[in-house]
N, C-alpha and C positions, 0 to 999 in steps of 0.2 A: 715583831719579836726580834730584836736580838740580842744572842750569845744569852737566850735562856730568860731574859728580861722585857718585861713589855712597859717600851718607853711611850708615854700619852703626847701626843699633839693637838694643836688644835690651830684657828684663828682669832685674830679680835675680832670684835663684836663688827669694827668699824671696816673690816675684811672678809665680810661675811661668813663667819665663827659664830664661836660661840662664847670662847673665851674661858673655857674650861680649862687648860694647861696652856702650857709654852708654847710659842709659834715655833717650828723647825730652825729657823732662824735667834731666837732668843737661844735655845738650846746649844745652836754653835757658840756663840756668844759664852754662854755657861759653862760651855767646855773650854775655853780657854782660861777661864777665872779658876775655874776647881782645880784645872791642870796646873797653874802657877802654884793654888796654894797646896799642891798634892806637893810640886817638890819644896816648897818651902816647910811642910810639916816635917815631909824626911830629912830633911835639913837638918829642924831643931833635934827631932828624936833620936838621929845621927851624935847629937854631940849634949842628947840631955838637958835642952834649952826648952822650958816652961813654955808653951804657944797660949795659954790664958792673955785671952785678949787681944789675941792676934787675928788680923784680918786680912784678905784681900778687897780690895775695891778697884771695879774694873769697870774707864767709862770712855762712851764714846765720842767721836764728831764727827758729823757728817756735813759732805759736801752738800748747800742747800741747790745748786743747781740741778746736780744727778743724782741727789740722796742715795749716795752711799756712804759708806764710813771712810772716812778717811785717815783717820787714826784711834787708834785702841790703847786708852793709856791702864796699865796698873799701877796702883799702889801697894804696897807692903806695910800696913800696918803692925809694929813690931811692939813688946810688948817694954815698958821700961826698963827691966833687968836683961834685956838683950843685950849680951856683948858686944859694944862699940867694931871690937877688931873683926866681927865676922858679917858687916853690914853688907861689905861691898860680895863679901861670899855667898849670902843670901840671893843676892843679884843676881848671878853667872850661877846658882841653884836653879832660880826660876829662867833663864834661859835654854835649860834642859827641857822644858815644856814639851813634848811631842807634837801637841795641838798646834805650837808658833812657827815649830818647824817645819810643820805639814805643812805651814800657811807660806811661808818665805820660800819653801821650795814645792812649790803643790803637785800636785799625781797628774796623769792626762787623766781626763775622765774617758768613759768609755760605755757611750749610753745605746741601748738598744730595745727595741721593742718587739714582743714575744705574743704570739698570740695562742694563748693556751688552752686544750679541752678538757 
């Protein structure tokens, strides 16, 4: 549970899951795609710009040695009546992400274990 919401995880089948929802990991993943196109919709709605049709697409590569990601690319699929002059604006919109910024400058973590009755 949080902030009132009960978010489902799970594993793939091939991680011993079940495969019923997103892995913890795809869900970061997803918050960085929803985060772009959160600021990209204020964007358009900021200035009255139609998002029919508008998309993010947000994909990986990873390193095949240590299989991690090693880069996270988006796209901005925009919609044709988008105004040429506010392309690069759109950009420096989704730069505001929270989620990228968490990522570029990340928290200390700060883990402990609690043994409760």
């Amino acid at each position: 549970n949080y902030k009132g919401f009960v978010i489902e995880t799970d594993q793939p089948t091939y991680a011993g899951g079940e495969g019923s929802a997103p892995s913890p990991f795809d869900l970061f993943l997803a918050s960085i795609g929803t985060c772009s196109a959160y600021y990209v919709l204020a964007f358009c709605k900021e200035r009255k710009i139609s998002t029919k049709n508008a998309s993010v697409i947000l994909t990986t590569e990873r390193n095949p040695h240590t299989k991690r990601i090693e880069r996270i690319s988006l796209e901005i699929n925009l919609p044709t009546e988008f105004p040429e002059k506010y392309k690069n604006a759109v950009l420096k919109a989704v730069d505001k992400c929270t989620v990228k910024k968490h990522i570029l400058n990340a928290p200390i973590f700060d883990v402990k274990a609690k043994i409760i009755e």
